[in-house]
Structure formats: C-alpha cells, structure tokens
N, C-alpha and C positions, 0 to 999 in steps of 0.2 A: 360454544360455537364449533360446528363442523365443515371443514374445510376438503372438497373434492376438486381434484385436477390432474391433470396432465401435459408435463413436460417432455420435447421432444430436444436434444440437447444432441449439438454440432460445432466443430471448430473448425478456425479458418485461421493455423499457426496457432494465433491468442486473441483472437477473439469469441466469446463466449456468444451464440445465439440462442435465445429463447422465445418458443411460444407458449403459451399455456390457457387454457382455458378453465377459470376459475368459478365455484358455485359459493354462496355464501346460507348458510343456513339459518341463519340471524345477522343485526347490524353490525358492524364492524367496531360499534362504539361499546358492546357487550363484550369484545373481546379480551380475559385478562392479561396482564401481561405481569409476568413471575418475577421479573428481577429489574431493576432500576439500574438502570446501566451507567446514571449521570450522579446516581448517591454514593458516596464514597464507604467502604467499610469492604474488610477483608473476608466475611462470610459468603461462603460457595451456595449455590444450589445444588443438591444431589436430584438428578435423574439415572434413568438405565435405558444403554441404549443395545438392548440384546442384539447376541451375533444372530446377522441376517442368513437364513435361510437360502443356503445357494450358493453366498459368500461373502463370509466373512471378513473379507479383507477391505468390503466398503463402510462395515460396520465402526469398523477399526481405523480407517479415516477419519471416518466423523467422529468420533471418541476424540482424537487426537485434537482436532481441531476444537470442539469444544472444550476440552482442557487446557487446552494453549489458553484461551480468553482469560485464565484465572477466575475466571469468572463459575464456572460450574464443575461438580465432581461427581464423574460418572461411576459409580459403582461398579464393583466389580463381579464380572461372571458369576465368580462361587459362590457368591450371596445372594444369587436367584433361585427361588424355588422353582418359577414357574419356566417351562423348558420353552425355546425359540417357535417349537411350534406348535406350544398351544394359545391356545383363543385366549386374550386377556381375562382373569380375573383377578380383580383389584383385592377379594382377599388376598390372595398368593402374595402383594405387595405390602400388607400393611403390616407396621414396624419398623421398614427400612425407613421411616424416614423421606421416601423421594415423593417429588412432585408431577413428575412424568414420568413416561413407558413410552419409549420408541422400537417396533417391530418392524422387521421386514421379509421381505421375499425378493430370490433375484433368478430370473432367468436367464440364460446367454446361449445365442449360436451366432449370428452374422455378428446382429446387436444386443444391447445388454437392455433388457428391462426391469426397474423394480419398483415397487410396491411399497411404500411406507404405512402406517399408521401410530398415531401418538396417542397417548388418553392419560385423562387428567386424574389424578390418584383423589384430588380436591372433593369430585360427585361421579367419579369413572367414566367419563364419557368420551368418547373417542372424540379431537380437539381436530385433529388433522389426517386427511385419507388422500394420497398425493400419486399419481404415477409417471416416472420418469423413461424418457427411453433414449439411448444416444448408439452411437459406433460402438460396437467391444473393447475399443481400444482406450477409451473415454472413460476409463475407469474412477481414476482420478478427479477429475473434472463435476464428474455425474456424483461422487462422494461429495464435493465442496458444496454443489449444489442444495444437496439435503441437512448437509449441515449450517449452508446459508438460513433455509425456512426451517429448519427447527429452533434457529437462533432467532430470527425471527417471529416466529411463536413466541417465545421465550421473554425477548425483548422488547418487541416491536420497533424496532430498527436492524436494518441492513448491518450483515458483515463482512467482512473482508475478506473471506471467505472464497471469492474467485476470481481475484486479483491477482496482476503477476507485479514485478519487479525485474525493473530494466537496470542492467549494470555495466561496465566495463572489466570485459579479461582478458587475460593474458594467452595470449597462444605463441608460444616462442616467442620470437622478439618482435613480433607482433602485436596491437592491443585491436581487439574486436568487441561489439556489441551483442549483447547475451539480452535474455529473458529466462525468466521462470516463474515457477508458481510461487505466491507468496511464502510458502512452505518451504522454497528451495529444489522442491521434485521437479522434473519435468525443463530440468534445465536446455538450453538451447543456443549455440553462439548461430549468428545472423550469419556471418560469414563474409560479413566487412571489414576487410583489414587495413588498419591504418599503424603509421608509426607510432603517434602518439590520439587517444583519443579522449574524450572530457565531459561532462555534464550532460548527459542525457536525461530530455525532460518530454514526460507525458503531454499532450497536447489534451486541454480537458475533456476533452468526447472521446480520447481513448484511441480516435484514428491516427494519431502521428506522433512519431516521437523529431525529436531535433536532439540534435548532437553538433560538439565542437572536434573537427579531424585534422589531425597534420600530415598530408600527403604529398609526397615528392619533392617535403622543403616546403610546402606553401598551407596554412592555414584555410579552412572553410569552415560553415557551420549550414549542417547537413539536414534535413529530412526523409523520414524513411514513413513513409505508406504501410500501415500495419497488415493491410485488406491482401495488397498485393506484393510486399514485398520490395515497392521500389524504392530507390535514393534517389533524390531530388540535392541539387548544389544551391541553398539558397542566396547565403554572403559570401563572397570570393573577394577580400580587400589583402594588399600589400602589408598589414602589419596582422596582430593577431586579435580572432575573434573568438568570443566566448560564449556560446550561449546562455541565455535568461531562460525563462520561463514564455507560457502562450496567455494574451490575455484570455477571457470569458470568450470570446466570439470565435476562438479556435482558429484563428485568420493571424493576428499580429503578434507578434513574439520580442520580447526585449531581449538586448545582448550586451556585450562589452566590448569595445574598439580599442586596440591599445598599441601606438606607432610613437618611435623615438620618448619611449618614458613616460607617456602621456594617457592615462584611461579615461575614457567620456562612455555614459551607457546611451543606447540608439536603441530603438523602435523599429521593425519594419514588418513586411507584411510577405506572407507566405504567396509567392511569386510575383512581387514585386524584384524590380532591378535597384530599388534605389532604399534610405533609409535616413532616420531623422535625428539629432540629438534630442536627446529628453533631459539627460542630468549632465552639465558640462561646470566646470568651474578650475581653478588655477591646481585642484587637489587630485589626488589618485580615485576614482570612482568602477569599481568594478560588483561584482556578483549580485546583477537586479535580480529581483521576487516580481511579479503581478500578484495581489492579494484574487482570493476567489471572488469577490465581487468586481475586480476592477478597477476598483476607485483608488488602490494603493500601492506604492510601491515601496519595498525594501531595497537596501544598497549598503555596499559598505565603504567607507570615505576611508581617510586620513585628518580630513578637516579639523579635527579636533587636537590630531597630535599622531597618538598610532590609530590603526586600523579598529573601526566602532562602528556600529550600525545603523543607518540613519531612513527616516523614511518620509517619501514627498508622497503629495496628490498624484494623480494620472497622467500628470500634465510634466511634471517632475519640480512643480511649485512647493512651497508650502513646508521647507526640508526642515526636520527636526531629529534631532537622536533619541535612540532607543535603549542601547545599553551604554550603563554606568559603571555596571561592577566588573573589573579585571580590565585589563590594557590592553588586549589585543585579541577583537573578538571578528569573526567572519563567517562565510557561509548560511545567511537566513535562508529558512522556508517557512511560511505560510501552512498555519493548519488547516482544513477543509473549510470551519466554519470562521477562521479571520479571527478568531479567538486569544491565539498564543502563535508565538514564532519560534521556532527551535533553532538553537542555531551552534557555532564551534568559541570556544574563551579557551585560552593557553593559560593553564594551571601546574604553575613550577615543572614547567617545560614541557609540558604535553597536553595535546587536543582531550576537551570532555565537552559532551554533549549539554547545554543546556536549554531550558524552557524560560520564555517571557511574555509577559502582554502587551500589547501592542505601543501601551502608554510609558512600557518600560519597568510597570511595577513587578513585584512578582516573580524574580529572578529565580530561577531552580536546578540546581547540577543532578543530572540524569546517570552521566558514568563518572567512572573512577578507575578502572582499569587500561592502561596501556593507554595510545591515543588512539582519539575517534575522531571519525570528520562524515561529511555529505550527508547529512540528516535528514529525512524525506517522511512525511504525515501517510499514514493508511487512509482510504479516503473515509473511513467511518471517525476518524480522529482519536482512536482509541492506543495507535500503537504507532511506534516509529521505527524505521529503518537507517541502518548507516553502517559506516565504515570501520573496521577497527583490527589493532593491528596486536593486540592482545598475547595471540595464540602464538605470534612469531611470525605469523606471514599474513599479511593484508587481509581479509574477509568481510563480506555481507553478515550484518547483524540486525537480528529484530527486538526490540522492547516494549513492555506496558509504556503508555502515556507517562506512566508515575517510576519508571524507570524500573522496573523491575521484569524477571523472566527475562533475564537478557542471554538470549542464544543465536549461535551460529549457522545460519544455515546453508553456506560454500562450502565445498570439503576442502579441510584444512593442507587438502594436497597441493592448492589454487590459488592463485593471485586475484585477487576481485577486490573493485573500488567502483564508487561515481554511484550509487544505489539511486534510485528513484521508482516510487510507489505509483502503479496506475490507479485511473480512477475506476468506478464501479465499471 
C-alpha cells in the first residue's frame, strides 16, 4: 500500500490543526501492520529512521519518540550503509534485520517543509510518501506529527504523540497552570495565578480544561477556553470545590462540595448557575471520575471504614467498591477505553500507583519509588502520567501502562503536581 498526502500544520497555543489530503493506492484492508500493540511480549521492532536531509534534528525527534514506546529500536547511524541522500535500495538494507526505512528531506525559510517516505524492507516498496508543511517555529510539533503516522503505519492506531499535558506549578509563592508537550518540551505557564490551585481536567474535545482555584480566601472551580485563552468562574460556593472530570458531551462536569466536614459529589453544567447532588450519603464522598462512556462513575467514600473506591451508575445509583487490597486508596482515573482504573494505595507510608478493573479484579502496583499521586491515562491507553516526588522535589512523571520506562519529564529544578493527559 502507498500512501500520498499533505499536511499543512498550525497552532493556536495547544491546539493542533490539521488538514490533509489523502490518496490510497489499494484498500486499506491490504494494509500491514508490523507490531501488535495489544500482544504482550518484550521484542522491539528494529526500523531506521535516517537523518533527514536539511535537518536532522526532526529526525531525531522522531527517533526519540519512537523509542520512548518500547515498542521499536531504531538503529543506529553507523550501521547504515546506504547515505541520507540516496534513492532507497533495499540491498543496502539487508542483514540489518529492519522492517522499515524512513527518509526524508526538509526545506526552511518563513515555513518549514518536509517530505517523508518509508518502504517496506518485506517486497521494497515505498508504504508511505507524506508532505508536511507548518510555521518554522513548529518544529517540534511537525516531528510528532511524523512520528504519529509512522507509528501509525506501524501499528495501525493512533499515538500520543501530539498531546500535551496539563499541570500545576509553582512560580514563587504562587501556583499557576502550565501545559506542555507530552514529552515535557515546549513547556508553558498560562499565567493564572492562584494561591492555592488543584486538579486540572481535560474536557474530552480538548477545548477546556477546568480547574479547582483558591483566590483571595475563597474557592472556585474555573474554566479556561483552550481556543482563546479565556477563564470562565464556573462554581463560586462558600465552602470548598473540587473539580471532577467532563462527562462525554463536553457540557457537564462532576465535582466535590465540601462545607462544615461534609463532602457530597454534584453535577453541573458548563454555564449553568446552579448544580445537583448525584452521590450524597452520611460518609465522606469526594474525587468523582465520569467513565469515557458515561454510564459510570468513580468516587472515593469512607463507607467502608478508611478511604476505598467505589463506583455508581450515571445517575449515582447502583454504588459498589472496587478496591479491596490495602486501606487507604484514592484518586481514580478512568482509562480511555473503560478498561482499567489507575488509581493512589498507601504502601508502608507512601503513595504507589496502581492499576485495576473495573470489577476490582486485577489489582497491579505500578511504582515503588518515593510517593506518587494524580495518575492520568494517555489517550491511546498505553502510558500513564503522574506525580512523584522521588527525585526530592515534586515532578511530572510518565510510564508504560505495565509500569515501566518510568521518567521525568519537569526539570528537577521545579515544583509540578496535578498531571493530567489531553486527549487526541
């Protein structure tokens, strides 16, 4: 299968635009795909993804990024016979072992353009012929890009690849809200400063984030407009508000109300004035989930005795617990596909991440070093983000699903907490 197009790639802050217009050479059902991303087993795919012609340094993005997945092992430089700018031939490659060849070319003066193409070492045929073009500045961006559809080639599913990651940091005695690239490049504080700030959550279309603020002595739970930058004050109650998560319809958002000792989780709706109970009972009820379908919710009670994970229908009917193992477990998220719930258990006095199903079986410790907290799913469900304080001072951490490749990507200069993963 050969694949022709062109991408014309823009941002707006963090939102990624694309157009493209795609040719198919045959059906999409002839398409192979090299690695099985859902069968478990620790063998890499070796490809080369030779330095690009012009500049190397987007080459070397995409390298990065591919080797981040665990997933594949790009060879190196000095083991190519065949030089950056000649024409493929697939002798030149055989022996090494690889399954692909990705080439390119890059031109730049206002904007940057470049030119891919991949071929299949399998029958030598060129798989993918792709041309991008963005700002000059969009360096970064336009790499993740390429490294998206080669992973895509590759896999045939989306990666995470040009995602950010929403956090809280530190600016003096200040806490503001930040973004960056999944990668940690391209960091950015918003420039909202609050005394104390808290859980920042993607809204699922990517357009909004909501956040919990404490400003001038009085709690709110905020909205921020990705497009344009604005904050929107959505809860403004007398005791303290916490934000939830947005359901499916990117309209309603659950939160946590909590006045004279008392926590009930509520409902409401992205400019509405008012809001509803969904989980109320005699017990402590705080840190609602919306599942990605909508039909479910996480929370974490007391009900039982210490703090444990419990989860009702939509409605907030239907409540059942979820985790069994350890005594004192908090902070659920919801993985993309409703699969597994990651969540925080105190383990002889410290936070570790782990993984469950939804029915509670399946329990799985993810860390072991220092404490971890805020767990948040990549929207491909392959990798998770969180908190940890490891290094000495608080930081943004990313892992395999299976807990491993666990690295830092805040500079350990920095105070960062509150991680939360956007979606595609």
């Amino acid at each position: 299968m050969k694949t022709e197009s062109r991408t014309y790639l823009s941002i707006s802050y963090f939102i990624y635009i694309f157009a493209a217009l795609i040719f198919f050479a045959s059906s999409s059902s002839e398409a192979r795909i090299y690695i099985d991303i859902n069968s478990p087993g620790d063998k890499k795919l070796p490809i080369a993804v030779q330095p690009f012609i012009g500049n190397a340094e987007i080459s070397n993005i995409i390298k990065d990024d591919l080797t981040f997945t665990g997933m594949f092992d790009c060879i190196s430089d000095a083991t190519q016979i065949e030089r950056p700018d000649q024409p493929f031939n697939r002798n030149n490659w055989q022996g090494l072992g690889i399954e692909l060849v990705v080439k390119g070319t890059v031109t730049q003066s206002r904007d940057i353009n470049v030119v891919i193409s991949a071929y299949d070492m399998n029958n030598g045929k060129e798989v993918l012929r792709k041309e991008y073009s963005a700002a000059s500045s969009l360096i970064r961006p336009i790499a993740h890009t390429i490294a998206n559809d080669i992973y895509k080639l590759l896999t045939g599913q989306q990666s995470m690849f040009r995602t950010k990651i929403a956090y809280v940091c530190d600016k003096g005695a200040k806490k503001e809200l930040c973004i960056m690239d999944w990668d940690g490049h391209r960091n950015q504080s918003i420039g909202l400063a609050s005394d104390i700030m808290l859980t920042p959550r993607w809204s699922p279309d990517g357009a909004r984030l909501i956040y919990s603020a404490q400003r001038n002595q009085q709690w709110a739970i905020y909205s921020l407009v990705t497009s344009t930058m604005r904050e929107q004050s959505l809860i403004r109650l007398s005791g303290l508000s916490m934000a939830g998560n947005f359901f499916p319809d990117n309209k309603q958002f659950v939160f946590t109300y909590t006045k004279d000792g008392k926590s009930d989780i509520y409902v409401s709706e992205v400019g509405a004035s008012s809001a509803t109970k969904l989980v109320t009972s005699s017990w402590i009820e705080v840190s609602p989930t919306v599942s990605p379908d909508g039909k479910s919710i996480l929370f974490v009670s007391n009900r039982s005795g210490g703090p444990q994970i419990f989860i009702s229908d939509q409605r907030g009917d239907n409540v059942r617990r979820v985790t069994f193992q350890g005594s004192y477990n908090t902070s659920p998220a919801w993985s993309p596909k409703g699969d597994r719930i990651a969540y925080v258990s105190m383990m002889s006095g410290r936070n570790q991440i782990f993984t469950v199903k939804p029915d509670g079986s399946g329990a799985t410790q993810l860390t072991d070093k220092g404490s971890n907290e805020d767990p948040s799913f990549s929207p491909d469900g392959m990798f998770i983000t969180f908190t940890s304080n490891r290094d000495g001072v608080k930081g943004i951490y990313i892992m395999s699903i299976n807990g491993k490749n666990q690295v830092r990507i805040t500079p350990k200069s920095s105070r960062a907490t509150n991680s939360n993963w956007s979606p595609q």
